[in-house]
C-alpha positions in Angstrom: -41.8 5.0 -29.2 -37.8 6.5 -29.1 -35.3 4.2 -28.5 -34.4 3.8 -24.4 -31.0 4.5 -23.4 -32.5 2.7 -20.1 -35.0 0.3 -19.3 -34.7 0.0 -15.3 -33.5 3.0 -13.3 -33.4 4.3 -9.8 -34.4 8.1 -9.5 -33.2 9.1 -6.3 -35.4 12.2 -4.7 -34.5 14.6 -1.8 -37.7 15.8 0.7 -37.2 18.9 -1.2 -39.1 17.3 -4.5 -42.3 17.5 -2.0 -41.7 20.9 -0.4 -41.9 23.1 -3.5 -40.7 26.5 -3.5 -40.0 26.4 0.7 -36.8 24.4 2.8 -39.1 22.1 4.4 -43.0 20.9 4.8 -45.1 19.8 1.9 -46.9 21.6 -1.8 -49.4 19.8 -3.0 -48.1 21.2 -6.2 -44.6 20.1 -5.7 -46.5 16.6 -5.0 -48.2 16.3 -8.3 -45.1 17.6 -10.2 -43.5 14.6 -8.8 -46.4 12.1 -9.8 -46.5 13.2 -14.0 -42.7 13.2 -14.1 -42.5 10.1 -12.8 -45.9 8.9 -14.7 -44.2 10.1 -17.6 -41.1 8.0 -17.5 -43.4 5.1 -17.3 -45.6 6.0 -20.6 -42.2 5.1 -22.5 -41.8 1.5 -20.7 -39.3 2.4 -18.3 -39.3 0.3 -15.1 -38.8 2.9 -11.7 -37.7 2.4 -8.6 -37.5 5.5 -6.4 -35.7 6.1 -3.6 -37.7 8.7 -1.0 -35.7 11.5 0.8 -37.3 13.0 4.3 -35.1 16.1 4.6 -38.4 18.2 4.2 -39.8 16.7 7.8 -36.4 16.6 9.6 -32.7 16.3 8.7 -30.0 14.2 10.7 -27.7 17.0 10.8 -29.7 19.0 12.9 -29.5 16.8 16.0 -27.6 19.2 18.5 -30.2 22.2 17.8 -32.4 19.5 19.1 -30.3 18.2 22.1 -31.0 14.8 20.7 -28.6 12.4 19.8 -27.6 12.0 15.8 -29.1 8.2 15.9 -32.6 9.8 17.0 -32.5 12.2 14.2 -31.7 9.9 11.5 -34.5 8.0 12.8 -37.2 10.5 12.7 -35.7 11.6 9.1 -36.6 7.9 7.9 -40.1 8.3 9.3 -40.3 11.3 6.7 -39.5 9.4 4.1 -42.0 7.4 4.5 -44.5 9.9 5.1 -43.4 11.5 1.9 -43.5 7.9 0.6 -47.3 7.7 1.7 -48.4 10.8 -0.1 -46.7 10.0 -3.5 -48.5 6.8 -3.7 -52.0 8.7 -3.3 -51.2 10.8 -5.6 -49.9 8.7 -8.7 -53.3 6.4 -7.8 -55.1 9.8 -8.0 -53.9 9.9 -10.9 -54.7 7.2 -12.5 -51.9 5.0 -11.8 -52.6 1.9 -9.7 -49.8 -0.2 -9.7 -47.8 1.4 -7.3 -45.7 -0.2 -4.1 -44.2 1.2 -1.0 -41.3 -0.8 0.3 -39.7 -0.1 3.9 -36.4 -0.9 5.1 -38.2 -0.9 8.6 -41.5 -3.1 9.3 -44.3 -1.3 8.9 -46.8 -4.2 7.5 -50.1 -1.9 8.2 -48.8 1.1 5.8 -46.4 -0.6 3.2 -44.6 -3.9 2.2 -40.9 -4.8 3.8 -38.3 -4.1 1.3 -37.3 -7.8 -0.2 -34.8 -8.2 -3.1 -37.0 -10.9 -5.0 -40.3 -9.2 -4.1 -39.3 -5.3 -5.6 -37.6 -7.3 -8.5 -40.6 -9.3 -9.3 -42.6 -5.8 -8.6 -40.7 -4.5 -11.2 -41.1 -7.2 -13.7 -44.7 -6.9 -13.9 -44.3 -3.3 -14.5 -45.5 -1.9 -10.8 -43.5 1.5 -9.7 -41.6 1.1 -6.4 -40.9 3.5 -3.7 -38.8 2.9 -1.4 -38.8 4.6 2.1 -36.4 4.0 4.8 -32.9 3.9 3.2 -31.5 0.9 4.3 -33.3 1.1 7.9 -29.9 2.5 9.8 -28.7 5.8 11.5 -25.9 7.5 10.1 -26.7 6.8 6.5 -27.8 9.6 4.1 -30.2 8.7 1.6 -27.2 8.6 -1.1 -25.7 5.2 -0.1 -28.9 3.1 -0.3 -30.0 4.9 -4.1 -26.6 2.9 -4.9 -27.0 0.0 -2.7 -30.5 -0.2 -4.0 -29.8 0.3 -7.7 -27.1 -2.6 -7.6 -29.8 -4.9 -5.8 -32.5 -4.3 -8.6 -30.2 -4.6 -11.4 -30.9 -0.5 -12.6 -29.0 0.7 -15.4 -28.4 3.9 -13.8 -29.3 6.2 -11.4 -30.8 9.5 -11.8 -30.0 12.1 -8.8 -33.1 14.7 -9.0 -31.6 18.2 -7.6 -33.2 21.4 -6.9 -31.5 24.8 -7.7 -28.9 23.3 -10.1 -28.4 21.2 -13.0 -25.7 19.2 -12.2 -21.8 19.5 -11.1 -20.0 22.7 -11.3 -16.1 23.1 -10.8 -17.2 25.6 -8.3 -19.9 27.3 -6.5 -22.3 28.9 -8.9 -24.3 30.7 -6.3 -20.6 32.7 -5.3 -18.4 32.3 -8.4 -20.7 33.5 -11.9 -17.9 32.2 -13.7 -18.5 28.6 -12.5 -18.7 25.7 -15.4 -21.0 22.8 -15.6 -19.3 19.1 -15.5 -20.8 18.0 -18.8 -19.1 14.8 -17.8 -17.0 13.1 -15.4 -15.4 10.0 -14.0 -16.3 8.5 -10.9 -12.1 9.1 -9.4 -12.6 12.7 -10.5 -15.8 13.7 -8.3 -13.5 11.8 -5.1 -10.0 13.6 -6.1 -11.7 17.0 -6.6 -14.2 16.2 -3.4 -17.4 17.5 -5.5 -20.3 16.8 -2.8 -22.6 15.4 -5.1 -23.1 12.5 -3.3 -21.6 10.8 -0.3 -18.3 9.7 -1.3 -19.4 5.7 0.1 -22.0 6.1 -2.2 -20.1 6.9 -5.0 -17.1 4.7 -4.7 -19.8 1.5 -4.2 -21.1 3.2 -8.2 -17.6 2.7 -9.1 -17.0 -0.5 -7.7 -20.2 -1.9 -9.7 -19.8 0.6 -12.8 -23.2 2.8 -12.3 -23.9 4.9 -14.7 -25.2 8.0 -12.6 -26.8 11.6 -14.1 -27.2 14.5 -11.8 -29.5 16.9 -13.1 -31.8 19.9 -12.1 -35.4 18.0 -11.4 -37.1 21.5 -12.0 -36.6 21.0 -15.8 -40.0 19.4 -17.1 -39.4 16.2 -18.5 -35.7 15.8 -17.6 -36.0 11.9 -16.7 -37.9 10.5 -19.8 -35.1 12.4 -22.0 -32.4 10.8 -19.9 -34.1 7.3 -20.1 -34.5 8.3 -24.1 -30.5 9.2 -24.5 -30.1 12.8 -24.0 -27.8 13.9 -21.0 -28.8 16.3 -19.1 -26.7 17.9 -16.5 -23.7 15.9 -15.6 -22.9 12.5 -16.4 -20.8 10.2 -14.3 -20.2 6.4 -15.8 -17.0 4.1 -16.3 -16.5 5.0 -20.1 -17.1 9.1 -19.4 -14.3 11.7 -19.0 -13.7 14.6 -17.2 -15.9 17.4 -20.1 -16.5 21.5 -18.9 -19.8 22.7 -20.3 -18.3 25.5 -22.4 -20.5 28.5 -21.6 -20.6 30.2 -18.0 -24.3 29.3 -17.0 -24.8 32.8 -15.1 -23.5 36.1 -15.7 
């Protein structure tokens, strides 16, 4: 077995891990290419936690095309999650892999366990995979905040931000500007001086405050987490000992 960079980590998922190739709704596909990735990381003794975006069902943001207040959207958003939460735990048992828990910011004791400190630890421990659905079970909170809040809680060693459509930070918009360069690396005062949107900025200033190691990295690339968790950085790079580093090649054009 290679040497692990990391033994415990929070991988932090948007909806759009279970929508596939489409904005929003679900691929089966999409769903299964979750599962091995994840299955994967835990082949090489890595302990997971993963937090579980709802974007794919409904987003807060969209609140005023509804007429509903933001408060109601974020709620139905954290039902998603947990939908999405339900269907990634069939699947990794379909798979073969039983010990798997759902954990919930907000009671739900018929579909998965309340999320407890002691109890996900002790999940952990004995080497069970732990989704978690709900955020921290309030309104106005993006699913960024509580991959931190969580990750502190569980004692991770990092965090690994799944995206979709781009590996990692870029100095500017890569969809607009083909001259755009990759962040290879940076510091957790650069991404708030240069306001890059990775994450909410409360979510990365609380990964400051407690030295989180965080990678941001395109989730589309097959076997990106067990080469993290095994040293190799992919994408970007964001810890207390890391320095502002441009990828040196334009990565479109």
């Amino acid at each position: 077995m290679s040497t692990l960079r990391y033994r415990r980590v929070v991988v932090k998922l948007s909806g759009r891990a279970f929508a596939g190739a489409a904005a929003f709704g679900l691929d089966s596909a999409a769903l299964g290419y979750v599962a091995d990735q994840l299955i994967a990381v835990r082949a090489l003794g890595v302990e997971e936690a993963v937090v579980v975006g709802g974007g794919n069902f409904f987003r807060g943001n969209v609140a005023t095309e509804w007429s509903i207040e933001r408060a109601e959207a974020d709620n139905i958003g954290m039902l998603g999650t947990v939908m999405n939460g339900i269907l990634l735990r069939g699947v990794l048992k379909h798979r073969g892999l039983e010990d798997v828990r759902l954990m919930t910011a907000l009671p739900m004791p018929s579909m998965a366990e309340p999320f407890i400190r002691l109890r996900a630890l002790s999940h952990l421990g004995r080497d069970r995979l732990v989704l978690l659905a709900c955020g921290i079970g309030q309104p106005y909170v993006t699913t960024d905040y509580p991959a931190v809040q969580r990750a502190i809680e569980l004692r991770a060693d990092a965090i690994l931000l799944a995206k979709h459509g781009t590996d990692g930070i870029y100095d500017r918009d890569p969809a607009k500007d083909s001259g755009a360069l990759r962040y290879d690396s940076l510091g957790y005062n650069d991404v708030l001086e240069r306001d890059l949107r990775v994450m909410d900025q409360a979510a990365i200033v609380l990964a400051r405050d407690y030295e989180l190691p965080l990678h941001v990295f395109d989730f589309d690339e097959r076997d990106a987490i067990s080469a993290i968790c095994c040293g190799e950085n992919r994408g970007t790079y964001i810890s207390p000992s890391t320095t502002l580093v441009k990828s040196e090649a334009a990565p479109i054009g």
